[in-house]
Backbone as CSV, one residue per row, in Angstrom:
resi,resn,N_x,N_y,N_z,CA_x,CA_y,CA_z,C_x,C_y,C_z
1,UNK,76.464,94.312,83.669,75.243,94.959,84.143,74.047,94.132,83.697
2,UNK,73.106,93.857,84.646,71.960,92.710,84.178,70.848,94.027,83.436
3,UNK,70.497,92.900,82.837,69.155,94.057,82.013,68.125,94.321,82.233
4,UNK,67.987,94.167,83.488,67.174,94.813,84.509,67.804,96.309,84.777
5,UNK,68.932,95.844,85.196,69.592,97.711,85.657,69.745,98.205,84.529
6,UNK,70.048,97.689,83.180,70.109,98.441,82.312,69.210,99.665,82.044
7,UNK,68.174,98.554,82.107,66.575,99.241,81.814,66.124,100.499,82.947
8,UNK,66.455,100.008,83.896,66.433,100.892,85.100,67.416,102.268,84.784
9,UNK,68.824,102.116,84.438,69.464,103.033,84.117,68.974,103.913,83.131
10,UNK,68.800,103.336,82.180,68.244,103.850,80.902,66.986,104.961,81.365
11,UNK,66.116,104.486,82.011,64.879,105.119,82.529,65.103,106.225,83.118
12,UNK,66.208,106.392,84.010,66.757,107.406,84.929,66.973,108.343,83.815
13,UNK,67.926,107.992,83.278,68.578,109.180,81.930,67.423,109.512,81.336
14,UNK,66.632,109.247,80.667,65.402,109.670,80.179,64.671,110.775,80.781
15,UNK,64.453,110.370,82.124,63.550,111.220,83.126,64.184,112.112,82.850
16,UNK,65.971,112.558,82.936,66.740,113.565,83.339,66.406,114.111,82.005
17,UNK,67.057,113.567,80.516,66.510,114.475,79.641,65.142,115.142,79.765
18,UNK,64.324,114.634,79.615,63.005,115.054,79.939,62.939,116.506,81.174
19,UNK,63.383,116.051,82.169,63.577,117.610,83.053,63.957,118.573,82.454
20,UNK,65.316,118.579,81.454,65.722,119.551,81.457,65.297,120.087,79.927
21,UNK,64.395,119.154,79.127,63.721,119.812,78.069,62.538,120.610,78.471
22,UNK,61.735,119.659,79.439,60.454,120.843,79.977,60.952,121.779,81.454
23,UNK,62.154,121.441,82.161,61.726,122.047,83.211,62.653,123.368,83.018
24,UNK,63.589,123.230,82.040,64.312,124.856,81.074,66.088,124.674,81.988
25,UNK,65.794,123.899,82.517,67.283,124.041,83.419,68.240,122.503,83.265
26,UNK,69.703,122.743,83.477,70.499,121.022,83.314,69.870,120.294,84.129
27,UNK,69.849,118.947,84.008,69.999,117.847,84.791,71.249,116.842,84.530
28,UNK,71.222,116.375,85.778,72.403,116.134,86.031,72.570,114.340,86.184
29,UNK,73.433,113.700,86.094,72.907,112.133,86.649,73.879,112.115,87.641
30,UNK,74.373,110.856,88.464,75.695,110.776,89.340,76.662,110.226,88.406
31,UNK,77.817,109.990,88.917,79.043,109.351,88.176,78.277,108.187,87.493
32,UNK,78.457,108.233,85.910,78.754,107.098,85.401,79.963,106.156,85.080
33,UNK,80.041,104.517,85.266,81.394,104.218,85.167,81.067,103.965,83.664
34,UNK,82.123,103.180,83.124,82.703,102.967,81.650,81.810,102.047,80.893
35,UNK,81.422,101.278,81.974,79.997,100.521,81.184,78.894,101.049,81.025
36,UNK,78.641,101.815,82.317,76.941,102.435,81.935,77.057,103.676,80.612
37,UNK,78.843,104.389,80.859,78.495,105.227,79.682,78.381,104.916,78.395
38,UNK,79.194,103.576,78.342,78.813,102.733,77.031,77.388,102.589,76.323
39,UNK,76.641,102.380,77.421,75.272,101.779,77.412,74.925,102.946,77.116
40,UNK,75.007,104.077,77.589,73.921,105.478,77.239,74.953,105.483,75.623
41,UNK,75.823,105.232,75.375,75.818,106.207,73.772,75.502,104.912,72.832
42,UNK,75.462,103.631,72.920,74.911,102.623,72.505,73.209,102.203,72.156
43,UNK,72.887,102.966,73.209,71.194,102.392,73.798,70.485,103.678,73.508
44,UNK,70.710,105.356,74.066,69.831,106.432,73.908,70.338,106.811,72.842
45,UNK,69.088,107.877,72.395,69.595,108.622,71.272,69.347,110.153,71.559
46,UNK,69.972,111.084,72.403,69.446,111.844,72.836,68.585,113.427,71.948
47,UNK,67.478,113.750,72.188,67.036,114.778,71.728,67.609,116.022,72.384
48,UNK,67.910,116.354,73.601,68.300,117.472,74.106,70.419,117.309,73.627
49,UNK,70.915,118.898,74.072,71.805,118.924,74.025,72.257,118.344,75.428
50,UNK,73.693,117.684,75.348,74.241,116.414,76.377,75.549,117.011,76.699
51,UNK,76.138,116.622,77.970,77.784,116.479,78.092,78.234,115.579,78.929
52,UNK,79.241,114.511,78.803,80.010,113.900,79.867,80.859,114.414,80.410
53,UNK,81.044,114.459,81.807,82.076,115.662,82.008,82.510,115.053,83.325
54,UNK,83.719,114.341,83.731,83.963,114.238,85.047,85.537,115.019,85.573
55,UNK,85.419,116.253,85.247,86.065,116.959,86.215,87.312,117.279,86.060
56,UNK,87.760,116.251,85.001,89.087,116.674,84.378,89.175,116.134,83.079
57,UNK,90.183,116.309,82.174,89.764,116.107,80.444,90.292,114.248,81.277
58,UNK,89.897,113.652,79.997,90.251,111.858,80.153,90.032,111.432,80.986
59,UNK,88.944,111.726,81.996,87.996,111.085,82.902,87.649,109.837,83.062
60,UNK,88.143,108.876,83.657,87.226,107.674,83.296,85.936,107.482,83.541
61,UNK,85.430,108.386,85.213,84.435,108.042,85.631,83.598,109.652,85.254
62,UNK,82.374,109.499,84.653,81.720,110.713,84.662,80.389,111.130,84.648
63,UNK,79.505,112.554,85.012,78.345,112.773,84.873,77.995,113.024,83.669
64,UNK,76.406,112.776,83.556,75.887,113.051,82.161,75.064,113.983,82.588
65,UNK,75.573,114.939,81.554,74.390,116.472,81.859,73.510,116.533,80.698
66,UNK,72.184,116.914,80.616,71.042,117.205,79.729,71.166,118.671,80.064
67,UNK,71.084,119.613,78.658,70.842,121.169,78.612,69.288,121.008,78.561
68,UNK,68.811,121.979,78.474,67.568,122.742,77.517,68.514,123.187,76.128
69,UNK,67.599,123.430,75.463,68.084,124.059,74.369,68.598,125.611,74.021
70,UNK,68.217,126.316,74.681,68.750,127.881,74.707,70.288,127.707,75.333
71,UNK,70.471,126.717,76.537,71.823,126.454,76.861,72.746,126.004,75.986
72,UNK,74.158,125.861,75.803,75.428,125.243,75.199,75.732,124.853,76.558
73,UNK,76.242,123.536,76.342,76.619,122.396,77.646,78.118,123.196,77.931
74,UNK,78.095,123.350,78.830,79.842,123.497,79.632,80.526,123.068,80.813
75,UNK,81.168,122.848,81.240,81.856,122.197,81.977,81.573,122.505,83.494
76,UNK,81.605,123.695,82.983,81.489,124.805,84.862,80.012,124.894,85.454
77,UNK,78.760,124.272,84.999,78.094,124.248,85.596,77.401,122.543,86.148
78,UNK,78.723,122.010,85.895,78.571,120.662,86.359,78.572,120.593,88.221
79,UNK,77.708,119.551,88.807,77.605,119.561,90.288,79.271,118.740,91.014
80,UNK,80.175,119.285,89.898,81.105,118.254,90.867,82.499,119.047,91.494
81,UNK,83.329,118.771,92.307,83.746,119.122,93.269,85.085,118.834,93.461
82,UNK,86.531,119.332,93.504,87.856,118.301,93.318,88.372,118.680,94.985
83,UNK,88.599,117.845,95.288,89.150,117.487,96.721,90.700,117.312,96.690
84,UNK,91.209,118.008,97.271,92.956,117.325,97.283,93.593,116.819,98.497
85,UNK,94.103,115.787,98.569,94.251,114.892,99.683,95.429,114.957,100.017
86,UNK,96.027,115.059,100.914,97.731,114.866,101.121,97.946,113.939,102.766
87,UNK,98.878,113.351,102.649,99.328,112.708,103.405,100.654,112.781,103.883
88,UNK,101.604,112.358,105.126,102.660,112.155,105.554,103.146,111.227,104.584
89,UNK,103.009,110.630,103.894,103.342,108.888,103.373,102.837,108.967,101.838
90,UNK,103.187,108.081,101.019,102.414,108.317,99.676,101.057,107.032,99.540
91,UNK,100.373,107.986,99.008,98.413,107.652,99.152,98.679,107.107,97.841
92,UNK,97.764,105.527,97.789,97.361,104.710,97.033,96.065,104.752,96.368
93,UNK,95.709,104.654,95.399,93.992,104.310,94.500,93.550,103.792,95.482
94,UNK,93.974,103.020,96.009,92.782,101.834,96.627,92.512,102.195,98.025
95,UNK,93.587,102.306,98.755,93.576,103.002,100.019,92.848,104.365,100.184
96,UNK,92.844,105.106,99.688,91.898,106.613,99.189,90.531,105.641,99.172
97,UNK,90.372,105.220,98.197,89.041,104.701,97.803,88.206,103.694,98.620
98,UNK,88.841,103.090,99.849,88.442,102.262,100.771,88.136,103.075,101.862
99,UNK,88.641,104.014,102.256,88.349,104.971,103.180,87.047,105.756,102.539
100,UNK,87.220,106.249,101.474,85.425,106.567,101.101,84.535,105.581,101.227
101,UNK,84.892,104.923,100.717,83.843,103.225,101.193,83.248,103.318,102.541
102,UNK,84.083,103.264,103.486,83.630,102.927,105.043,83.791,103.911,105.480
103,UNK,83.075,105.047,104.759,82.406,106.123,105.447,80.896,106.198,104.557
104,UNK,80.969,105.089,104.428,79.490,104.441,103.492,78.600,105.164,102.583
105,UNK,79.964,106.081,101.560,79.838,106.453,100.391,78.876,106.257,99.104
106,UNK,78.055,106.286,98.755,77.459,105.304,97.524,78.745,105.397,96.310
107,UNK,79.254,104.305,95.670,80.268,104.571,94.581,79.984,105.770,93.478
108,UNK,78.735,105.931,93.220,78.250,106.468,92.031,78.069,108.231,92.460
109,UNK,78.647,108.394,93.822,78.719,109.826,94.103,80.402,110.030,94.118
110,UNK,80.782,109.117,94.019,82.110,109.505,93.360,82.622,109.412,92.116
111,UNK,83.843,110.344,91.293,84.335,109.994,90.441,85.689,109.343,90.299
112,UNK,86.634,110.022,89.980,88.070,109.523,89.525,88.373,110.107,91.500
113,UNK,89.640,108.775,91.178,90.585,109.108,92.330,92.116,109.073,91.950
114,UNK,92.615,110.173,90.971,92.991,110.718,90.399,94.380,111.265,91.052
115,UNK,95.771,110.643,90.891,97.612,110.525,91.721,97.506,112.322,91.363
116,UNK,98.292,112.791,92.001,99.283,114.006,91.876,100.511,113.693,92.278
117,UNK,101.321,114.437,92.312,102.898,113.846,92.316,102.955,113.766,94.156
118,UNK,102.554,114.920,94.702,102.467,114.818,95.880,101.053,114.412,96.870
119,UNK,100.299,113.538,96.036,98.612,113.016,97.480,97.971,112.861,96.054
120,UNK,96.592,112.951,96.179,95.437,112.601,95.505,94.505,113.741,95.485
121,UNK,93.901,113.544,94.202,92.381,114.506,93.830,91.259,113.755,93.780
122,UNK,90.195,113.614,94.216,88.944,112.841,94.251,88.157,113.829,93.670
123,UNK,87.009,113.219,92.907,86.246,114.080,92.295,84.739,113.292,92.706
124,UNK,83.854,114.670,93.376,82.837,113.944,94.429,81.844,114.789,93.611
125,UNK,80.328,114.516,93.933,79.130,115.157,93.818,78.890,116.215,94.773
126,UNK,78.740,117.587,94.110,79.017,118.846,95.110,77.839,118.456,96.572
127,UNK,76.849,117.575,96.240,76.065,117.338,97.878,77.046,116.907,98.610
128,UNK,78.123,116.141,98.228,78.818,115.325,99.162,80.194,115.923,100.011
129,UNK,80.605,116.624,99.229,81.425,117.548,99.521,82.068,117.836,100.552
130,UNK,81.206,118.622,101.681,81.307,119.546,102.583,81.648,118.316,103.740
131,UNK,80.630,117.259,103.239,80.586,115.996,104.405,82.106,115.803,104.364
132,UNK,82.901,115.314,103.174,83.987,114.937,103.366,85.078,115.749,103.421
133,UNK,85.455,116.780,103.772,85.473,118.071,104.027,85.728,117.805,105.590
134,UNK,84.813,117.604,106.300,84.913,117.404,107.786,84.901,116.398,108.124
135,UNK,84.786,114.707,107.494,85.111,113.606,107.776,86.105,113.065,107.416
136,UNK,86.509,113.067,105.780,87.596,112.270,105.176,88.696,112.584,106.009
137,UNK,89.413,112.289,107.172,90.234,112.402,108.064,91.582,111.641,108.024
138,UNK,91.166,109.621,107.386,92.739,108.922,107.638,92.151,108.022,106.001
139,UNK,93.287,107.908,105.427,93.615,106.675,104.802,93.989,105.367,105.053
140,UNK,93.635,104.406,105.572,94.301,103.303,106.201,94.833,104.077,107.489
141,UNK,96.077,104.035,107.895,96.665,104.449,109.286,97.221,106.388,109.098
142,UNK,97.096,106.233,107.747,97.288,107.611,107.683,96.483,108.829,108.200
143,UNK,97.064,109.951,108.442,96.297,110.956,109.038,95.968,112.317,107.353
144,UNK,95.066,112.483,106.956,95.022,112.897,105.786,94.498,114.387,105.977
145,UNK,94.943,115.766,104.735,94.505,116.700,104.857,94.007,116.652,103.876
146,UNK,92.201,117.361,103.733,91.788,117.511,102.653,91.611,118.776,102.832
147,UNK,91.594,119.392,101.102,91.208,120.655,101.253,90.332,120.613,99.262
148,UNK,89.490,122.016,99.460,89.199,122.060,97.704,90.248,122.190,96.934
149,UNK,90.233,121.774,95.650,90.886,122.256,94.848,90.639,122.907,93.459
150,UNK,91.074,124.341,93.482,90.699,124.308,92.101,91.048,124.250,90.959
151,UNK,89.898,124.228,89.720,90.480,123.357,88.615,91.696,123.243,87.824
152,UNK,91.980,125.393,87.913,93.706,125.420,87.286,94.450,125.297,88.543
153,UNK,94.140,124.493,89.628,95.739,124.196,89.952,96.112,122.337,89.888
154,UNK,95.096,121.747,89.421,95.123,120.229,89.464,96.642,119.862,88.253
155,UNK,97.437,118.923,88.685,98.317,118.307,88.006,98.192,116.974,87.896
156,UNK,97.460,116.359,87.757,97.395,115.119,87.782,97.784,114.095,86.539
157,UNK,98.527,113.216,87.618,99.682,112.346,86.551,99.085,111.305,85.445
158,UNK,99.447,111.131,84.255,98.853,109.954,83.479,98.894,108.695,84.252
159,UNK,97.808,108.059,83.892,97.633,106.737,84.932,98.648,105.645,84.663
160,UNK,99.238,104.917,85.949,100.067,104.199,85.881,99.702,102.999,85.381
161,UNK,100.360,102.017,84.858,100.154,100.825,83.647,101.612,99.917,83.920
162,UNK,101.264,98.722,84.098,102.170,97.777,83.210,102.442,96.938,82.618
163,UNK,103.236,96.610,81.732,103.317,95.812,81.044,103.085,94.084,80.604
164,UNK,101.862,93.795,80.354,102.276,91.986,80.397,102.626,91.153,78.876
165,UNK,103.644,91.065,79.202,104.127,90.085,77.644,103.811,88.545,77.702
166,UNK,103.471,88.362,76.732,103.853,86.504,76.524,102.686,86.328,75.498
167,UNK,102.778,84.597,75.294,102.066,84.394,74.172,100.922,83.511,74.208
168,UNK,100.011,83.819,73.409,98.934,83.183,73.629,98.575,82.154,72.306
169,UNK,97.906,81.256,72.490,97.685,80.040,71.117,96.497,80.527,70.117
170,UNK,95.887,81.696,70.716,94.682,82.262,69.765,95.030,83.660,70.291
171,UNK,93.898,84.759,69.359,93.680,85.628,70.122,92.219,86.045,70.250
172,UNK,91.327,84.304,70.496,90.283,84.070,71.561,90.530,84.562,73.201
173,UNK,89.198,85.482,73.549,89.599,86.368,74.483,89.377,85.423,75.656
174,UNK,89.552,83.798,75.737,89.861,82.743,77.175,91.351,82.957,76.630
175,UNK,91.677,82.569,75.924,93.267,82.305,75.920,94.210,83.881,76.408
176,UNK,93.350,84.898,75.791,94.175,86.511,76.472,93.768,86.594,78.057
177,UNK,92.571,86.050,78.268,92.479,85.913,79.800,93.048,85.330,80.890
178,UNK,93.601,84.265,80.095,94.666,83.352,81.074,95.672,84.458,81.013
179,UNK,96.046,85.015,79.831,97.354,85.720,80.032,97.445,86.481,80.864
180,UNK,96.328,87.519,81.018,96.063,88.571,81.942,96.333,88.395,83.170
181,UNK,95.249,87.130,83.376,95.048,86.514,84.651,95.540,85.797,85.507
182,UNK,96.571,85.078,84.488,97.467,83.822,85.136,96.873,82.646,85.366
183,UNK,95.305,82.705,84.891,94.289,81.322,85.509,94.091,80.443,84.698
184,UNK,94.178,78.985,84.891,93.277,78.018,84.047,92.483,78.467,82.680
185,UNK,92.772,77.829,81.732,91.197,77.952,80.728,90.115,77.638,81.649
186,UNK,90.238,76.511,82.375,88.185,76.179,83.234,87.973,77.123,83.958
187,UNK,89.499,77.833,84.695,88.960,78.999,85.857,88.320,80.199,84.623
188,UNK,89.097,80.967,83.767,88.438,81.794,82.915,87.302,81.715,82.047
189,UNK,86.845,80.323,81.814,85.349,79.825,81.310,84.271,80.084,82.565
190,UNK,84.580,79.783,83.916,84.075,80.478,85.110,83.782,82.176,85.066
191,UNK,84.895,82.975,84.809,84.534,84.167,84.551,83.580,84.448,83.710
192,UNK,84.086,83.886,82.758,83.012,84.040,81.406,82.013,83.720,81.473
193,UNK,81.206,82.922,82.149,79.758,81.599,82.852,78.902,83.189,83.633
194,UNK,80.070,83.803,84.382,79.640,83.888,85.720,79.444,86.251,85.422
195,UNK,79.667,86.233,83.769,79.639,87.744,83.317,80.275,88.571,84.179
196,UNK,81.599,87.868,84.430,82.204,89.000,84.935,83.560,89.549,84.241
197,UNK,83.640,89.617,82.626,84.338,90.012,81.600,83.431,90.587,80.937
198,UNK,84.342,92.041,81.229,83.587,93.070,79.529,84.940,93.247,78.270
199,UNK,84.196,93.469,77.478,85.209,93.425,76.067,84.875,95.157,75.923
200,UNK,85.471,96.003,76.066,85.002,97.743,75.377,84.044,97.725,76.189
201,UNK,83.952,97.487,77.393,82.848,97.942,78.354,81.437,97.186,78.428
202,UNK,81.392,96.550,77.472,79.942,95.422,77.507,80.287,94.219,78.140
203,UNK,79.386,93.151,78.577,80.079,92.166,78.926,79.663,91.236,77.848
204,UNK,80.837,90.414,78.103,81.162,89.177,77.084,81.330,87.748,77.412
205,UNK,80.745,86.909,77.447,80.763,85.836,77.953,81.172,84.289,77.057
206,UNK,81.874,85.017,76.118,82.196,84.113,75.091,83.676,84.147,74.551
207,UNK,83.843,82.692,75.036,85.507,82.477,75.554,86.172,82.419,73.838
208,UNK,85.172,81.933,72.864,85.531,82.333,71.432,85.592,83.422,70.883
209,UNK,85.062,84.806,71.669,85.295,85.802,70.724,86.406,86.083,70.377
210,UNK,86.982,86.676,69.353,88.159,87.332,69.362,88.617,89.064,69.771
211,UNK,89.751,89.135,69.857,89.916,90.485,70.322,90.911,90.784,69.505
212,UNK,91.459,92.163,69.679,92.383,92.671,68.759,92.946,94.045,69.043
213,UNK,93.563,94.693,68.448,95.052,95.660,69.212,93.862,96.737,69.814
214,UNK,94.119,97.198,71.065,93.036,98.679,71.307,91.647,98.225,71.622
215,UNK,91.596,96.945,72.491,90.748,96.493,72.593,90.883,96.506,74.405
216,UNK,90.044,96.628,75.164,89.935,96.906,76.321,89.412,95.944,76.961
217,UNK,89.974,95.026,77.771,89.132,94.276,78.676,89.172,94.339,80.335
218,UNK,88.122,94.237,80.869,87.761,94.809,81.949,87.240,93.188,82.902
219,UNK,87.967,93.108,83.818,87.556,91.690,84.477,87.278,91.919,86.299
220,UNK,86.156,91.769,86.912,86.356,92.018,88.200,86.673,91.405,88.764
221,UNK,87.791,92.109,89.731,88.753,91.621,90.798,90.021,91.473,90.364
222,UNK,90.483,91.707,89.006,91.093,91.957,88.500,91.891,93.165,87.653
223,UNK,90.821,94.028,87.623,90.939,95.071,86.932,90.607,95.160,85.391
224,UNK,91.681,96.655,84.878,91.201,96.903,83.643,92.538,96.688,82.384
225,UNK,92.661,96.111,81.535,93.976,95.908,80.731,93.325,96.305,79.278
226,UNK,94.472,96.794,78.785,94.072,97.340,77.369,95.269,96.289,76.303
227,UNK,94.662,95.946,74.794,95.617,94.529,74.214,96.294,96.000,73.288
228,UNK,97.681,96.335,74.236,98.479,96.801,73.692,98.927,96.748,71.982
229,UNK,99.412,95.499,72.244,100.386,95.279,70.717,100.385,93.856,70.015
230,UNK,100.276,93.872,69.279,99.955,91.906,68.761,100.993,92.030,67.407
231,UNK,102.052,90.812,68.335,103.204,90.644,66.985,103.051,89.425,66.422
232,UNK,103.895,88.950,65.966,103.695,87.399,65.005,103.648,86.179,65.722
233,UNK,103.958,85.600,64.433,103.907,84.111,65.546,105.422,83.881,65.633
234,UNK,105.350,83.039,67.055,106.671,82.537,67.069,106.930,81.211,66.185
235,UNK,108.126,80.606,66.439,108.340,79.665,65.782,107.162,78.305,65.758
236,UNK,106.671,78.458,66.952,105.830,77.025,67.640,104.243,77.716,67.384
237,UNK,104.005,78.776,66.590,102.696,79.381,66.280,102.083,79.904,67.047
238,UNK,102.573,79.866,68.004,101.995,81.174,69.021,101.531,81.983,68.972
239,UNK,101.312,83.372,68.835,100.637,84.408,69.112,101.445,85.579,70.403
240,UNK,102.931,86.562,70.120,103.270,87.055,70.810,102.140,88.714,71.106
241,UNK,102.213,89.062,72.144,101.048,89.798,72.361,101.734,90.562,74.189
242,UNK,101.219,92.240,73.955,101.560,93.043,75.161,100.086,93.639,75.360
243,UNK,99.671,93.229,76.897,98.897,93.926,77.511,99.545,94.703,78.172
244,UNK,98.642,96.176,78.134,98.912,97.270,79.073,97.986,97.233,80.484
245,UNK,98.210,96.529,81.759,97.323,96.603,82.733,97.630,97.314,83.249
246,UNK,96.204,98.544,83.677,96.309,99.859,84.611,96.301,98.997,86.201
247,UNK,97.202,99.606,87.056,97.546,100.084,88.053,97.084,100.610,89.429
């Protein structure tokens, strides 16, 4: 995120606290992803009472609510909305999420797009709702039923992950990036040049930092991998090491 939008972001949240200290009622922001929420518990310090809340517990993507003070923050008066999707065929993250796209969605009015054993739950901004309601119609070639859902009947599955083993000569986060990535050290010094690696949600542009177990890195176009497990060295000094990449 350049620090321009930071600043811009930052400003937004402010205003919102501010509403809901003088104007007596929540405010609300749209979906935050994993970086901007970083940035708000990093960067603000809030005076009003706060909640992140996107719609189901372990949310990745979520709103930030400002109380007044006579309020206690709760869940149920959040603006958001669970959609359940079903299909003839089994519905993909990406496929779900491309079809909101090119119905020229803004990302930040959506949240999680969230497997059930049988279709998908999307979690939208209650303005948006009703629209997709009577539009969200196909997934790719699929013909899709949406309907609401509510909150005690959602089952939604822990997110899928897998496994990448092998070894790296440091655990400088260019050398875990090749691992991730499969690319060159010069191609991943490119990533790194070009800020499109976050370390825990910030970005990081420094192919020397180090990383370490429970450490999260986030690369676009690539996705999101978490540094599972870090074992010894092998015989040749290596560095054996398991990323968990989500799915």
């Amino acid at each position: 995120m350049a620090q321009l939008d930071e600043k811009m972001l930052l400003a937004r949240l402010k205003d919102l606290e501010h509403g809901a200290e003088h104007g007596g009622k929540p405010c609300f922001s749209r979906f935050l992803d994993p970086r901007e929420m970083a940035l708000f518990k990093r960067a603000m310090h809030p005076r009003q009472p706060f909640m992140l809340w996107g719609g189901y517990p372990d949310s990745e993507r979520q709103m930030l609510g400002f109380f007044p003070d006579y309020m206690e923050p709760v869940e149920d008066v959040f603006p958001i909305r669970a959609l359940r999707l079903s299909a003839g065929e089994k519905l993909e993250h990406r496929t779900v999420l491309g079809s909101l796209m090119g119905l020229g969605i803004e990302r930040n009015l959506i949240g999680d797009v969230a497997m059930e054993e049988e279709g998908a739950v999307i979690f939208v901004c209650e303005s948006i709702a009703d629209f997709l309601l009577l539009n969200l119609t196909k997934a790719g070639r699929m013909r899709l039923h949406v309907s609401e859902a509510a909150a005690d009947s959602l089952a939604i599955l822990p997110r899928q992950f897998k496994i990448i083993s092998g070894t790296v000569a440091s655990l400088r986060l260019d050398c875990v990036l090749g691992l991730l990535t499969g690319m060159s050290r010069s191609a991943t010094e490119e990533l790194l040049k070009k800020e499109m690696v976050c370390v825990n949600h910030s970005i990081c542009s420094r192919g020397a930092a180090l990383v370490s177990a429970g450490d999260v890195l986030s690369v676009r176009r690539f996705g999101r991998a978490e540094v599972a497990e870090i074992f010894g060295e092998t015989k040749k000094g290596r560095i054996r090491i398991n990323l968990k990449k989500y799915i």
